[in-house]
N, C-alpha and C positions, 0 to 999 in steps of 0.2 A: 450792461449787455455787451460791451465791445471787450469787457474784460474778461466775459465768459467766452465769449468766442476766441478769444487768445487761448485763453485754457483747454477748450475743447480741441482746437487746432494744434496746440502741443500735446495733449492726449493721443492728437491723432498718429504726430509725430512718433513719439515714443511706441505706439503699438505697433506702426511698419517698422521699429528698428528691433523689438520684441519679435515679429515673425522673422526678419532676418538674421535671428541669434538661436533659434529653433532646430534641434540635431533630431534627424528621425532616430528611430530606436537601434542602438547595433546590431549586427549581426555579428556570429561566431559562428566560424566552420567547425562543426564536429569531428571532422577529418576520420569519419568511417569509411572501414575499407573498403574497396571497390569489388569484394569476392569473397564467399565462405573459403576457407582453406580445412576445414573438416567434410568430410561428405556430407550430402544432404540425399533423408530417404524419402523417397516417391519422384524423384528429379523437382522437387519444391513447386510448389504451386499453396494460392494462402487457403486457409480450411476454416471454418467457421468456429473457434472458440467457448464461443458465449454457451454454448450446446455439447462440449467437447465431451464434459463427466457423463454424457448418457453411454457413451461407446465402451463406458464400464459395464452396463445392462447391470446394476446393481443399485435400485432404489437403495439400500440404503447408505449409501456414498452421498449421493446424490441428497437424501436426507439431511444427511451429519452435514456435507457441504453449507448448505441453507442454514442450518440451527448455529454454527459456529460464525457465520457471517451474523449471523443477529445476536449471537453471543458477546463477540468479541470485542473489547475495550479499543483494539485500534480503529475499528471499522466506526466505533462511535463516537470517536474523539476526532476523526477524521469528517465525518458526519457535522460535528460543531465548529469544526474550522472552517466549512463552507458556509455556513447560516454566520461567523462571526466576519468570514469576506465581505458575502451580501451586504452585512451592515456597515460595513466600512466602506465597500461600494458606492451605496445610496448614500453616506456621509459623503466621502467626496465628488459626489456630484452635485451635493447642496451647493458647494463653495461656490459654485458657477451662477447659481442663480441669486436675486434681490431678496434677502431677510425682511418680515413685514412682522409688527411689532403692535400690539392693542394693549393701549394704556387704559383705566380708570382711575379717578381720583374724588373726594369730595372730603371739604375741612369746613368748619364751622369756627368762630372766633372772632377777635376782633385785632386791630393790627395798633391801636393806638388809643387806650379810653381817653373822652369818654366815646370815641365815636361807636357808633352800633353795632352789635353784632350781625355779622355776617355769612349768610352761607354760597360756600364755593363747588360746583360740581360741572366735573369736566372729564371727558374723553377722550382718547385721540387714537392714529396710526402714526406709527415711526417705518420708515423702509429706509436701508440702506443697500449698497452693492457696491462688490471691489469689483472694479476693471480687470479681467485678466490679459493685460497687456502682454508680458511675455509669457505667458502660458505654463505659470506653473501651476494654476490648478488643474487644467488639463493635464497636463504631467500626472501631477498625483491620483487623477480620475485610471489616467491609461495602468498607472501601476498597481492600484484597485483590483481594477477588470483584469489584468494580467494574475495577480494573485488570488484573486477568483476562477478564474480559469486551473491557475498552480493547482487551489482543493478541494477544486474538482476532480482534478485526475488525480490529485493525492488518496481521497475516497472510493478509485477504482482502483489505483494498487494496491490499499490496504485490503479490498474484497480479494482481489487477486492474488497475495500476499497468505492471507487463511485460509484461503480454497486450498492451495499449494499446500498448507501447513497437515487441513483437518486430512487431507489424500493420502499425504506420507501418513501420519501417524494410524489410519485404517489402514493401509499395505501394511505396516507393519505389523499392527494387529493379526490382521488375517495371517500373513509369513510365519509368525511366532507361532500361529496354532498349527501350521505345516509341519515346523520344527518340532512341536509339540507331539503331534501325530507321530513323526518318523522315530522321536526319544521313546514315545509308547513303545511302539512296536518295537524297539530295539529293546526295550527293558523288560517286554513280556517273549522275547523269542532269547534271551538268555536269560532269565528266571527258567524256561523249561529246558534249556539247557545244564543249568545248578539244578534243578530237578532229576533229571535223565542222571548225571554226574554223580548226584548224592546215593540213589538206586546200585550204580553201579558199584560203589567204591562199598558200601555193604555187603553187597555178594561176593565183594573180593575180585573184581575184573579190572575193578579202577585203583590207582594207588589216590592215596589220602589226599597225597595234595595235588593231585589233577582235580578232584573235586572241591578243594580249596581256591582253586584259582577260579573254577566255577562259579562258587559262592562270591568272592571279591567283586569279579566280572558282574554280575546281575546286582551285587549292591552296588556298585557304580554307575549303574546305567540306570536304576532306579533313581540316584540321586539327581544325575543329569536331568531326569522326567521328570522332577520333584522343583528344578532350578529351572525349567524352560515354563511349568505353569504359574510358579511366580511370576517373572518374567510378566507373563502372557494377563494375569492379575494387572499387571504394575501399567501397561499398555490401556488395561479398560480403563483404570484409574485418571490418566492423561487423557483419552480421550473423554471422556463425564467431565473433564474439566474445563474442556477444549472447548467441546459445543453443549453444556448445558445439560445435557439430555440425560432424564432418571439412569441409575446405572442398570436398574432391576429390567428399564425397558431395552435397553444396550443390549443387557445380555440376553435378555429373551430374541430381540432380532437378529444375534451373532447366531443364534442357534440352526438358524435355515442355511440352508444347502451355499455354498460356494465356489465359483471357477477361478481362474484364474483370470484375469481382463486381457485377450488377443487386439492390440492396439497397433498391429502392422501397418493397416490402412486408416487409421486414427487420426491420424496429426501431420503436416506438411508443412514446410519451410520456406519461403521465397526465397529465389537463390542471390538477391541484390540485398545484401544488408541495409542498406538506407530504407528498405519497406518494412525489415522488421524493426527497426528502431522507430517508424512514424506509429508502431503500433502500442509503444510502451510507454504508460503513464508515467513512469518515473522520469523517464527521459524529457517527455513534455512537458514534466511538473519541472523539472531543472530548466528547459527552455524560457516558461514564464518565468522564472524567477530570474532569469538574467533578464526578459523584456520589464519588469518589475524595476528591477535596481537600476538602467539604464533610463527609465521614466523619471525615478528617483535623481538620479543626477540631475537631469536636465527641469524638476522643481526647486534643488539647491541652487541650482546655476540664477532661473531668474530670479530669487530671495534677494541677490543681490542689485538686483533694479530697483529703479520708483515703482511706488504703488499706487494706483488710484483709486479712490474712492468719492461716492457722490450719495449723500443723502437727502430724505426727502422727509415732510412728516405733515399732518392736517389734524386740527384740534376743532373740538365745540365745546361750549361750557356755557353755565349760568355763573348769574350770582346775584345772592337775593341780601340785599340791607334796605334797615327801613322802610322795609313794606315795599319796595321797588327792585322787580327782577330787571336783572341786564344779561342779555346775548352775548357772548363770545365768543368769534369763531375764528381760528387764526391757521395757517397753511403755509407751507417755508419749503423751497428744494435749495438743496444744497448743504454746507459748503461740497463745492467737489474740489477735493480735495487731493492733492500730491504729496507724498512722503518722499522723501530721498536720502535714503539709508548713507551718514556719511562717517561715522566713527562707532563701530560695534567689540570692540577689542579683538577683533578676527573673529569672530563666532562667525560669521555667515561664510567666510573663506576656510574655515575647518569642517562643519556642515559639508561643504560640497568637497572637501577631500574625504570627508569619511564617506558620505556616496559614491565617490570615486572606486574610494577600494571597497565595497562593501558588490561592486560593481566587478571589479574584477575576480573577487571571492567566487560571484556567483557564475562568471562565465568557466573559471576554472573548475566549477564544482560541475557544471554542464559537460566538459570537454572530460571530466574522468566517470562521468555519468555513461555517457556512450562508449566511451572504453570498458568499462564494466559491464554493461547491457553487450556488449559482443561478443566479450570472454565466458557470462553465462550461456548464450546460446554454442559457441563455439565446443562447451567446457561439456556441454549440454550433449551435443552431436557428437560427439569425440566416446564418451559414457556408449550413447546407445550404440553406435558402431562397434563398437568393443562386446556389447554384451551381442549383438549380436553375432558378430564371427565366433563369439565362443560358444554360442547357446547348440549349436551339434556337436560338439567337442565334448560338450558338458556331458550330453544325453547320451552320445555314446559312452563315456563313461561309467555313468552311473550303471548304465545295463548293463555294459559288461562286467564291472564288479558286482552286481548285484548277480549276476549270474553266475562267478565265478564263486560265492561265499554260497550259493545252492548247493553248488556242485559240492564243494567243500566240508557243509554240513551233512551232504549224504553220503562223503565217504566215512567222514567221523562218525555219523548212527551205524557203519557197517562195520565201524572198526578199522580203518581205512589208513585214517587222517586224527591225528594229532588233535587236545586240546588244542595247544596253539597254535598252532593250525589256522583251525577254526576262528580262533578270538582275532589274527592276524586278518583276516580272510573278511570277517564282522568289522572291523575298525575301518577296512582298506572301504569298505561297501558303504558303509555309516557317513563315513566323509565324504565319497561322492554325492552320495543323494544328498546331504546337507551341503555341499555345494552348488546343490544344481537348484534348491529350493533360493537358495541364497541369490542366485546369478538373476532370477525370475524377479525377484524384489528388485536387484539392481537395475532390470530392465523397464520395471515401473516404476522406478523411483526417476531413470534418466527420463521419460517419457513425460510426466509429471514437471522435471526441472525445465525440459523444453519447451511446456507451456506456459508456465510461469517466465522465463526469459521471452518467449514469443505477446508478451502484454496480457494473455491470460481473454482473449477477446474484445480488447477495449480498440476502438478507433478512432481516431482526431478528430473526424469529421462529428461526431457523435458529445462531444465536449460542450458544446453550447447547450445541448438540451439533456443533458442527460441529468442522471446524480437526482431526480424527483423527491426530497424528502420532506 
């Protein structure tokens, strides 16, 4: 007894000099900046994400969004690295508790003829438990729940991540059919042009190759129509692949009516970068993985202390010889037992250097995590700024060349104005409005990158309970 109380007394020793060798988790300054230096529109205020795709008023966005999240290979590999945390989770937190152990056993035989045979049968419990004196199973517990946490939020930016993805490539869709439209119409108002042209130059009021150049003109424009419905083909093809969904029923719902998404009042910015950065999974998922590796260290750190352990076990059994059973019941705690790790060829001192840097890997991946997560929003508001200063510049444009190739064409039917003229007048008109169809994509496409750099709807405080699967 007086040898166990030495032992327990130096256990006790060793575990206050274990808490005094205990490093809380680092911190790393993100070093985000103290200020958007792009404009922010609405004067920033945050706007609810989670709901942002309805302000498209276009179920079937909203559709595609959903069927490509439950399509998608990231969202569901994303999905098993949280179920493979949990289980790693609940593993390291076994370590913490006493292992409890039910044996059976029974032998028949004899140990010496001639004596009699004998039968033996017996049960028991085995328990053991490590002391975590210096606290590296906690450690390993904190770094668990830290990387449980990591994919978790890794499972809301890969949803975040498709949503983004299936939007562009529906804008796109949609745009290519605008383009589509305007290549139409441009290839059926110079086919009646090579029409008008062809009439003429029979009756002898046209020369040959004014109507020549006619003909050229409308089968170039034709082939341009011929190249934007591929095109516009190749688009469905990507999307059926994106989110799953029959292509036959695709195109049956591409068929109904389409606007444009007005998204002025849509989406808002906070004007302190450090709020939109607490909104984005990625950045959180790089945050846990530096609280991860930093747990990590400080599990290799106490590997290189004693270790205690202390077991216990309780048996019953018979045993029948010679027509006479006997009882046996036997019960044993201990040994508690100290290890003292004292010649490992460095293994345990390379262990905690390779936590070390595996530690610095993840703060540095942290610190250009937030650097990235600024430059897309930044990169983000820079885009829609731009497309908006341009978006009346555009429009007057297009009207006024659209108005000047009117003009142009009714002096050519009068006899006025020049084939080329005309074709000059067509090309000048053709490219703006395909410019302005173009600028309209680009202004949903920035609007889209801004939500996607904005976390997409995800909030920190929401990480503990979310992610349901």
């Amino acid at each position: 007894m007086k040898k166990l109380r030495l032992i327990a007394g130096g256990a006790a020793a060793l575990w206050l000099a274990g808490c005094a060798l205990q490093r809380p988790p680092a911190q790393v300054d993100p070093a985000a900046p103290a200020q958007w230096h792009a404009p922010l529109p609405h004067n920033g205020t945050l706007a609810d994400l989670s709901t942002w795709w309805a302000q498209f008023n276009d179920p079937l966005l909203i559709e595609l969004v959903e069927a490509a999240q439950a399509a998608n290979p990231s969202v569901a590999s994303a999905a098993s690295r949280i179920r493979q945390a949990q289980a790693t989770r609940v593993a390291a937190g076994a370590a913490l508790l006493p292992t409890l152990d039910a044996s059976a056993a029974a032998l028949r035989g004899n140990a010496q003829p001639p004596a009699p045979l004998a039968t033996t049968v017996q049960g028991g419990l085995q328990t053991s438990w490590e002391v975590d004196l210096f606290g590296g199973s906690r450690a390993a517990v904190d770094a668990a729940q830290a990387r449980l946490e990591s994919a978790r939020a890794g499972w809301h930016e890969a949803r975040v991540s498709v949503a983004a993805e299936t939007a562009n490539s529906y804008m796109t869709l949609r745009t290519c059919h605008q383009q589509l439209a305007v290549a139409v119409n441009d290839a059926q108002s110079r086919a009646e042009t090579s029409r008008l042209s062809e009439l003429s130059a029979r009756a002898g009021f046209t020369a040959p190759a004014t109507a020549a150049l006619a003909r050229a003109s409308a089968a170039e424009a034709s082939a341009r129509a011929t190249q934007q419905r591929a095109l516009c083909d190749v688009e469905v093809k990507a999307l059926v692949a994106l989110t799953a969904m029959p292509e036959a029923r695709l195109r049956e719902r591409l068929v109904a009516g389409w606007t444009d998404p007005s998204l002025a009042a849509a989406l808002a910015v906070a004007s302190v970068p450090a709020q939109v950065l607490a909104q984005r999974p990625d950045v959180f998922q790089a945050e846990r993985e530096v609280a991860a590796a930093s747990a990590e260290v400080g599990s290799a750190r106490a590997d290189r202390f004693p270790r205690l352990t202390l077991s216990g076990s309780i048996a019953a059994g018979s045993v029948r010889t010679g027509g006479v059973t006997t009882d046996l019941q036997t019960w044993s705690i201990g040994p508690l037992a100290v290890t003292l790790p004292i010649f490992d060829g460095g293994r345990r001192a390379a262990n905690l250097d390779a936590a070390q840097a595996r530690y610095e890997e993840a703060a540095a991946l942290y610190a250009a995590r937030v650097r990235r997560a600024v430059r897309e929003v930044e990169e983000a508001l820079v885009n829609l700024e731009s497309a908006r200063l341009r978006n009346d510049d555009a429009r007057v444009a297009m009207e006024g060349y659209r108005a000047s190739f009117a003009a142009t064409e009714a002096r050519y039917r009068s006899g006025l104005a020049s084939l080329v003229e005309l074709e000059d007048a067509r090309r000048t008109s053709l490219a703006a409005e395909t410019a302005w169809v173009a600028l309209q994509r680009e202004r949903v496409a920035a609007w889209i990158a801004l939500y996607r750099a904005m976390g997409g709807g995800w909030t920190r405080a929401g990480t503990a309970t979310s992610a349901q699967l």
